[in-house]
DOFIVEX-629002 format. One record per residue (C-alpha): residue in three letters; x, y, z. Coordinates in steps of 0.001 Angstrom, whole numbers, plus 500000, padded with zeros to 6 digits. Layout:
<kolbas>
ALAXYZ
...
</kolbas>
This chain:
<kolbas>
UNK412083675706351316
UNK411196675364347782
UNK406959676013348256
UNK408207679140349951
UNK407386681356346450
UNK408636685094347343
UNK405738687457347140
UNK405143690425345501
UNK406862693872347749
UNK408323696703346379
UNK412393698364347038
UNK413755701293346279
UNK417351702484345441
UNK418066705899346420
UNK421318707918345980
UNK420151711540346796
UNK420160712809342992
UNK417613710324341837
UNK415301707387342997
UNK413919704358341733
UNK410668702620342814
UNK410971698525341662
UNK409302695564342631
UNK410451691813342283
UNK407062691144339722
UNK409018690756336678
UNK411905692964338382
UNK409606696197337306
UNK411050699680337344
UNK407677701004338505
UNK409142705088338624
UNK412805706971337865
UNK412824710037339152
UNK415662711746337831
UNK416473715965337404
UNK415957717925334942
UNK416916721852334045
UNK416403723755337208
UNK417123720657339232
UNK413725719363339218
UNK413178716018339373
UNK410261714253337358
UNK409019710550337238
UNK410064709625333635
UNK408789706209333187
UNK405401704901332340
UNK403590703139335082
UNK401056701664337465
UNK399513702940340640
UNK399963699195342439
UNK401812696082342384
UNK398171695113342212
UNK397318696327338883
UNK400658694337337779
UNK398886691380338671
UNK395966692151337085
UNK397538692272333495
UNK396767695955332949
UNK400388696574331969
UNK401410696744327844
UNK405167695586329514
UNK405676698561331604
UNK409431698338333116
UNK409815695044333445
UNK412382692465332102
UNK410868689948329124
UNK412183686605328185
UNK413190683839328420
UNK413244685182324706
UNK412174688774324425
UNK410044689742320848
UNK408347687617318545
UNK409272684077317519
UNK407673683137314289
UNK404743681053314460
UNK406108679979317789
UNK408273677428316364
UNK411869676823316440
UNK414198673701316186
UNK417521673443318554
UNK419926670494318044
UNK417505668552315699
UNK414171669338318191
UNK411373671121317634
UNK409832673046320076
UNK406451675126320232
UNK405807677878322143
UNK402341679832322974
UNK401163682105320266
UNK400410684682322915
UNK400205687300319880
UNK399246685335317141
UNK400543684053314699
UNK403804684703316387
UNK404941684183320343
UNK406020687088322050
UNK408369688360324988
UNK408474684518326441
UNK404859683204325975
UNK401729683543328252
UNK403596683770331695
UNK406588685201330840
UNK409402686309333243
UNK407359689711333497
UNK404620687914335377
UNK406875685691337539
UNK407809686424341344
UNK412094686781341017
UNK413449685779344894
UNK415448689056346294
UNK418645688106346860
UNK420416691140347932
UNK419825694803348690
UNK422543696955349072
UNK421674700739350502
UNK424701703083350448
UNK426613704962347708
UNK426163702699345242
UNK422881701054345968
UNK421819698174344121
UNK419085695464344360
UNK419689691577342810
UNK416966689182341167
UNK416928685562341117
UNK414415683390338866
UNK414622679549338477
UNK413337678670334978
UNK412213675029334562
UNK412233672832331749
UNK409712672999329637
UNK408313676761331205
UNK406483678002328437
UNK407526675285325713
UNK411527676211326265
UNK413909673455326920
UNK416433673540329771
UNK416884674882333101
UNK418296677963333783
UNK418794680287336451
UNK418726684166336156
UNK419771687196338327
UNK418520690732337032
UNK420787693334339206
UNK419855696664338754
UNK422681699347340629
UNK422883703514340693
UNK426668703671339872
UNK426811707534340000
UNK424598710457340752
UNK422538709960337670
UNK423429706443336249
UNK421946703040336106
UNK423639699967335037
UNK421579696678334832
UNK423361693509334607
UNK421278690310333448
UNK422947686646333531
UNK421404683566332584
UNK423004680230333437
UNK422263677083332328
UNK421674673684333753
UNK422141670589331975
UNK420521671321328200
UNK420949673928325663
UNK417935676755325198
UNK418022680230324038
UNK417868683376325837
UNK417292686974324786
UNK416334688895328078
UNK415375692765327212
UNK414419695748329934
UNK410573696783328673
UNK410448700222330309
UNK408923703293328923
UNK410893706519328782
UNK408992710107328327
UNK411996712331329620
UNK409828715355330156
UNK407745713259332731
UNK405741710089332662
UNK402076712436332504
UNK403549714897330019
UNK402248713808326491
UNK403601712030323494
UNK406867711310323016
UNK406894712554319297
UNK408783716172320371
UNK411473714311321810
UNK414519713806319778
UNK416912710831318961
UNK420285709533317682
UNK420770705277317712
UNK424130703929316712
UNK422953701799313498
UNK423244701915309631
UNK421322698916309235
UNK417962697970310328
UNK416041694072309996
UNK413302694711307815
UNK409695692919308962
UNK407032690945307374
UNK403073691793307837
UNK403179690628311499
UNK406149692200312500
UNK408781689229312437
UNK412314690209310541
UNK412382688631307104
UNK416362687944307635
UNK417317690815305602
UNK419769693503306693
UNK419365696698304981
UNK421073700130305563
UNK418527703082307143
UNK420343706067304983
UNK417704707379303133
UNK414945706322304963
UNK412366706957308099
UNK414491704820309988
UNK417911706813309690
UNK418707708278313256
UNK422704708193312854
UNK421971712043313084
UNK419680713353315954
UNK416362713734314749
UNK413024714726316239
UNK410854711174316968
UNK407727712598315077
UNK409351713968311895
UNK408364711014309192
UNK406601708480311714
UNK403595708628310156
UNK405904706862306806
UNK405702703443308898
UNK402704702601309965
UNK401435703086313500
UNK405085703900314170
UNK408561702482315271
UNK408503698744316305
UNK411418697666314682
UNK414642695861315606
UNK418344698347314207
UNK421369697087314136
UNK424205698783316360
UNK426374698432314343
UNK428676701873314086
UNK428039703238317935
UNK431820703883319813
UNK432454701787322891
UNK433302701872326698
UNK434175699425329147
UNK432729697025326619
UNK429786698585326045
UNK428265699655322325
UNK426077703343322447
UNK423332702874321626
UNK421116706126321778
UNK420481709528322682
UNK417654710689323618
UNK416152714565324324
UNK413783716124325518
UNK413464719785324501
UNK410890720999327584
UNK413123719912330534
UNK416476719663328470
UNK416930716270330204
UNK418935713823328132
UNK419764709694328167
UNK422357708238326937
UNK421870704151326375
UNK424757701821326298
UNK424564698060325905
UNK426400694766325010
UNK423389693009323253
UNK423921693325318844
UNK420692694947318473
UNK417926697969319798
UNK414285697659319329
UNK412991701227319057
UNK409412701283319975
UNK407357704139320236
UNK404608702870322331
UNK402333702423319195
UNK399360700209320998
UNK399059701982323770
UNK395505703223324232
UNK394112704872327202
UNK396079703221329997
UNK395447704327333077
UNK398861704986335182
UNK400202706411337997
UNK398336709727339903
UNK395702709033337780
UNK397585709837334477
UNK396143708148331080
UNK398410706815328748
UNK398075707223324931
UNK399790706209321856
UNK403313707104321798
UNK402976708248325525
UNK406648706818325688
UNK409479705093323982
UNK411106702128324473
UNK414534700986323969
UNK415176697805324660
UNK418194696069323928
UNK418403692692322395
UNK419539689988320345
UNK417813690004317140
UNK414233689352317243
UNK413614685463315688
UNK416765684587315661
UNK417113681500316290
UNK415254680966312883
UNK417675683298310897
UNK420757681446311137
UNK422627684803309529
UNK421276686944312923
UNK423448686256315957
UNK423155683144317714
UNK420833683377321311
UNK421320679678321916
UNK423041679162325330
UNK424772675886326206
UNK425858674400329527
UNK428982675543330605
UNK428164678826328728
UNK426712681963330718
UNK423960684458329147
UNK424984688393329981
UNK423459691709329088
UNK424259694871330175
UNK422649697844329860
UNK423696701295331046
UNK421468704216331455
UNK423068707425331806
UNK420828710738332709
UNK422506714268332229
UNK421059717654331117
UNK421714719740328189
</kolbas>
């Protein structure tokens, strides 16, 4: 029955080398607990004690999937086919991450969840026309599997109805590899697969250029410790690269790598989106997480991979408009190991 709206629970997938807590709120990793040197296994995502708090708002994005269009769309206006459409400016002057209720704050149905080697657990949302200013139905399924000891693949489709829309799903979460309550994030180190980077205007939208990082803050084609020359840009990394020289598997571009010198635990990020925001949890202020643990600025990073940011108002960025008869897919592959 359609009134039947699936409520709020939380799952977890298990495979005896590391565990993840979810819930079907915006299909939310809520905690990863994955091994580090010595085999000890820490909770390396940020986090909230309850579904609860979820639903309160008090999450800056924690874990969760954003879209219909993740990032900012300038001035919340874009034109498809000879429309033009507004959108909320939920951080003005811009919309971001899909508008006031975006698919974070939605309910996705649980449509399967498999226990077992492989575990996995499978998301359905129903977007309407006209959700948040976006033409076109379109269904979604998020499905989130452990494919070995210590990886995660996430698979995100999007299909649409009867009208064209765009769609640029990302996965929000929060990575501090030494443990969600350990710090900042600036002793970590990383390498991302890009020589170029889109350059951003005073409120953080891409100005359509594409310039190369090499000799700048932004160049991480070596590995390079996070808090080396963030304070050159601002309150720090928020900014969309390019992956653009990465090599590939099974499809897949690399992305990043990402250590942690305190618990030698490493992740590896592939993807088969065109672009990486690298965020490094710059306006987080005093959250208040899981066991109690408070959240500052740069408490974690954040990788999420995307289409480009405004896109569909740079016709020289990829294309995120989806027709019928089309599909939307993303994939995302999360690989833990320790060096």
């Amino acid at each position: 029955m359609a009134d039947q709206s699936p409520k709020p629970e939380t799952f977890e997938l298990s495979n005896g080398s590391m565990k993840i807590l979810l819930t079907n709120l915006g299909c939310t990793i809520i905690s990863l607990s994955v091994p580090g040197k010595d085999g000890v296994l820490s909770d390396v995502v940020l986090g909230l004690d309850s579904v609860e708090s979820y639903q309160k708002g008090l999450s800056p994005y924690f874990g969760c999937i954003v879209g219909r269009v993740a990032n900012r769309i300038k001035d919340g206006k874009f034109t498809l086919d000879g429309v033009q459409y507004s959108l909320p400016l939920n951080k003005p002057p811009n919309s971001l991450h899909g508008g006031n209720v975006g698919f974070d704050k939605r309910v996705w149905e649980v449509v399967e969840h498999k226990k077992g080697e492989t575990p996995s657990i499978t998301f359905k949302y129903h977007s309407q026309d006209g959700e948040e200013g976006y033409p076109g139905d379109i269904t979604f399924t998020a499905t989130y599997t452990l494919t070995s000891n210590t990886t995660l693949r996430l698979d995100m489709e999007g299909i649409p109805k009867d009208k064209p829309t765009i769609v640029n799903l990302a996965q929000h979460t929060y990575w501090n590899l030494a443990g969600h309550n350990s710090g900042n994030v600036l002793d970590h180190s990383i390498q991302i697969w890009s020589n170029h980077l889109t350059p951003v205007d005073e409120n953080t939208v891409p100005t359509g250029e594409i310039k190369p990082v090499k000799g700048t803050p932004f160049d991480f084609t070596s590995e390079k410790r996070i808090g080396n020359n963030i304070s050159e840009v601002g309150l720090g990394y928020d900014h969309n690269f390019v992956l653009d020289c990465g090599e590939e598997k099974d499809g897949l571009r690399h992305v990043a790598k990402v250590r942690d010198p305190s618990s030698s635990r490493v992740l590896n990020l592939w993807t088969s989106a065109p672009g990486v925001q690298f965020y490094t949890g710059n306006y987080v202020n005093g959250v208040v997480g899981k066991g109690g643990a408070v959240y500052e600025k740069h408490a974690g990073l954040c990788l999420e991979t995307q289409g480009f940011p405004n896109a569909i108002n740079q016709p020289n960025f990829p294309s995120v408009v989806v027709r019928p008869g089309e599909k939307y897919q993303h994939t995302m592959l999360y690989e833990f190991s320790v060096e």
